[in-house]
N, C-alpha and C positions, 0 to 999 in steps of 0.2 A: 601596921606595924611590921618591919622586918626583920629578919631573923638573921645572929650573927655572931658566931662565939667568939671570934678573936683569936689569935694564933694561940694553939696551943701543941706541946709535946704527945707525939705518938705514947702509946703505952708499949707500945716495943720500940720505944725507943731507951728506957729506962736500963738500969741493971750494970751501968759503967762506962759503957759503951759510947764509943766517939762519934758513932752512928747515927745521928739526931734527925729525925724528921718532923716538921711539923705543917699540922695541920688546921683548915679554918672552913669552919659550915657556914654555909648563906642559905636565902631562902632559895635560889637558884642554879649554886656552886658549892664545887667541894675543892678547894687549893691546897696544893703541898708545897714545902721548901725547905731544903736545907737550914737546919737551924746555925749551923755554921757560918754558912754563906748567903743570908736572905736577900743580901743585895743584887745575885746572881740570876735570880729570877723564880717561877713558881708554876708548877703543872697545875691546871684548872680544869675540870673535869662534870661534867655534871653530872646531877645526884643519882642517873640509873650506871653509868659511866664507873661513875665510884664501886658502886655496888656489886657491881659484875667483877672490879679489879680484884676486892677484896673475897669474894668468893672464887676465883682463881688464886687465890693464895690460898686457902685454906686447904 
């Protein structure tokens, strides 16, 4: 079985803001993309990848 949430909205992306990122989990990937622009393409990143980005943000 694999694993795959489907596009959804960041949670910073909320609060008004034109800002929209969205994100999609696989069992091998983490993809981002403009919710505005999905057509324009998607960073794909894998899941230690991700992990490192988001604790450099924090």
């Amino acid at each position: 079985m694999s694993y795959d949430t489907g596009w959804f909205k960041s949670s910073w992306s909320s609060g008004g803001s034109n800002a929209c990122v969205e994100v999609r989990l696989t069992d091998r990937t983490v993809a981002v993309r403009d919710s505005k622009a999905p057509e324009a393409g998607q960073l794909v990143l894998g899941h230690a990848a991700w992990w490192a980005f988001l604790r450099r943000l924090r």
